[in-house]
C-alpha positions as CSV (number, residue, x, y, z in Angstrom):
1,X,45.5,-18.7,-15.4
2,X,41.8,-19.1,-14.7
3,X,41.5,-15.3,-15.7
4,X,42.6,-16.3,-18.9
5,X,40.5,-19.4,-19.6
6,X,37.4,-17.1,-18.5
7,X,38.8,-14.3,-20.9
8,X,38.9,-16.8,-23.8
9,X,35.5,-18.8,-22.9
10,X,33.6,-17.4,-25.6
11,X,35.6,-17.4,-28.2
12,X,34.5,-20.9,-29.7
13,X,31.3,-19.2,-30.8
14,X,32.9,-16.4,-32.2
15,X,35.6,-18.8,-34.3
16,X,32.5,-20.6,-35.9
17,X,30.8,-17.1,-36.7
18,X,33.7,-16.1,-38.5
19,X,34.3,-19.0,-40.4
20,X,30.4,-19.0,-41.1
21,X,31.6,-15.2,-42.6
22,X,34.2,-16.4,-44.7
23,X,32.9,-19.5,-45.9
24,X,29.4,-17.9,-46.8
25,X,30.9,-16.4,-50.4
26,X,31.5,-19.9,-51.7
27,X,28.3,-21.0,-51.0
28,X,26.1,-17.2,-52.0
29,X,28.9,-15.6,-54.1
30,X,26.3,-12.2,-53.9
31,X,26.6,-12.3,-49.8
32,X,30.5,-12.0,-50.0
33,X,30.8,-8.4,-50.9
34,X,28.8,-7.8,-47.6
35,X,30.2,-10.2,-45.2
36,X,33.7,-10.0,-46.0
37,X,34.2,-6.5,-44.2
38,X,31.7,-7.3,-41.7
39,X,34.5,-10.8,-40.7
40,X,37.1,-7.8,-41.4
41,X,36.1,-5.7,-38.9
42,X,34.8,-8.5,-36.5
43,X,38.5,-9.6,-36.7
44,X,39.8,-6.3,-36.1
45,X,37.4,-6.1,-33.2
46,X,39.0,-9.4,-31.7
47,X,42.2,-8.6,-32.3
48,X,42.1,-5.3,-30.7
49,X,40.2,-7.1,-27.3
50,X,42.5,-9.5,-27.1
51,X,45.8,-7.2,-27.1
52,X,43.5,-5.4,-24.4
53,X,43.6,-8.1,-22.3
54,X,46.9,-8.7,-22.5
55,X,48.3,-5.6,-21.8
56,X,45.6,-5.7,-18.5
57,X,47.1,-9.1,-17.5
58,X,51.0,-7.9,-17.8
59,X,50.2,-4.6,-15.9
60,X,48.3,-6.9,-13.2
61,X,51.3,-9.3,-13.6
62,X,54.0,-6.2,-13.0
63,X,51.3,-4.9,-9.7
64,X,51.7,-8.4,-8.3
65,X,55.5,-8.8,-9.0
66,X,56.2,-5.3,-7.1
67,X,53.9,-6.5,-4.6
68,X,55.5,-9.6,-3.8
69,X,59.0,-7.6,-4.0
70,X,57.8,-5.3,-1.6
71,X,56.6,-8.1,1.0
72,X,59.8,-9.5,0.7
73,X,61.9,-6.5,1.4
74,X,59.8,-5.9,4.4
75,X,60.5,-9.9,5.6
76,X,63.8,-9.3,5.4
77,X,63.7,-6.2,7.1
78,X,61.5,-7.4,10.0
79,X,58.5,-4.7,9.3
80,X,55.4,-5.2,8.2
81,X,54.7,-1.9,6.6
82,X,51.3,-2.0,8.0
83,X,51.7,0.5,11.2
84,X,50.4,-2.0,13.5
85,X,53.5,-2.2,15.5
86,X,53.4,1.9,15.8
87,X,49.9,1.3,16.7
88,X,50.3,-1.5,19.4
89,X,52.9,0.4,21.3
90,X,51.0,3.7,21.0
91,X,47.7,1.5,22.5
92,X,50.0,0.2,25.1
93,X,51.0,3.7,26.8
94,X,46.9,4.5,26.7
C-alpha cells in the first residue's frame, strides 16, 4: 500500500493547480479561453497516469499471486523448485 501512497504523494500540488486553472476565468474572464484546455489536457494527462499505475499494480498484484501459488504448490509437494537438492546430492558424490 506504501506504493500507492508514494504514487499519489504529489498529487495535492497538482489538485490546487488545477483548481487555480479552473477558477482563474471567474476572476480574468480573458485567461479562460487559454487555461481551460491547458486544465483539459492536464486532466487528461492525470487521468491517463493514474490508469497507468493501476494497470502496473494489478499486473504486479497477479506476478505476486502466481508467485505465492507456486510456493505453495511446491510446500505441498515437498520441493523447493530451486535445484539445490539436485545440487547437494550431486556435491555429495564429488
Amino acid at each position: 500500500m506504501a506504493l500507492l501512497g508514494d504514487a499519489f504523494k504529489g498529487w495535492g500540488g497538482i489538485l490546487v493547480g488545477f483548481g487555480a486553472a479552473i477558477a482563474a476565468p471567474a476572476i480574468l474572464p480573458a485567461a479562460g479561453s487559454t487555461l481551460r484546455p491547458l486544465a483539459k489536457t492536464l486532466v487528461k494527462g492525470a487521468l491517463l497516469a493514474a490508469d497507468r499505475v493501476k494497470e502496473l499494480v494489478a499486473e504486479a498484484g497477479e506476478q505476486v499471486s502466481d508467485l505465492v501459488a507456486e510456493v505453495r504448490a511446491e510446500a505441498t509437494s515437498g520441493t523447493n523448485g530451486s535445484g539445490s537438492e539436485k545440487h547437494r546430492s550431486a556435491s555429495a558424490h564429488h
